[in-house]
C-alpha positions, 0 to 999 in steps of 0.5 A: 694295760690293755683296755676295751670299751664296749659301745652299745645301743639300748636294743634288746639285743646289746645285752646278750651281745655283751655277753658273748662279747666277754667270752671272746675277749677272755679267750683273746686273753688266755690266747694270748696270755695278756690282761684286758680291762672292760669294765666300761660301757659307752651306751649310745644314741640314748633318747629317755623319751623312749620308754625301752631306752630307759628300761634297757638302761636300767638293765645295763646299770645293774652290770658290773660296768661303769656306764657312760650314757651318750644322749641321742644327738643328731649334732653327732652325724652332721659333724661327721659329714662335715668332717670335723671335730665335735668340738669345732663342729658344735662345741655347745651339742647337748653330749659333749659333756658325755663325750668328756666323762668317759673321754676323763675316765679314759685319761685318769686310769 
């Protein structure tokens, strides 16, 4: 099965977007007749210091999504200038374990 992961930031506006987003993806799929999975979201760049990252969050969860909440890193931009993988460029970086739990849930369906 067809399957699309929303990427999100915790900004006011992610939530509306999801919405519409949605909407597409159900006219893509009476178009063309197929089936997409989007039950997934991966909220990025998430700094629950910030009082509006954790209210959005707590907004987010209340969907009928399974949320994967990827931490603010700044490992994530350095290994991209570097152009290597997060692994190889910071194997110890504080969302790799983020990075595995949606990449596991990705694998196991």
């Amino acid at each position: 099965m067809d399957e699309a992961v929303s990427p999100l930031s915790p900004e006011f506006f992610s939530v509306d977007g999801i919405e519409i987003f949605v909407a597409e993806l159900r006219a893509i799929e009476q178009k063309y007749r197929r089936k997409i999975r989007n039950d997934k979201i991966a909220l990025n760049m998430v700094n629950k210091s910030f009082s509006w990252h954790r209210a959005f969050q707590e907004a987010i969860a209340k969907l009928d999504y399974r949320v994967f909440t990827i931490p603010q890193d700044a490992k994530i931009a350095e290994r991209q200038i570097a152009h290597k993988s997060f692994y190889d460029f910071a194997s110890a970086a504080k969302s790799i374990p983020a990075f595995d739990a949606l990449t596991d849930a990705l694998i196991e369906e």
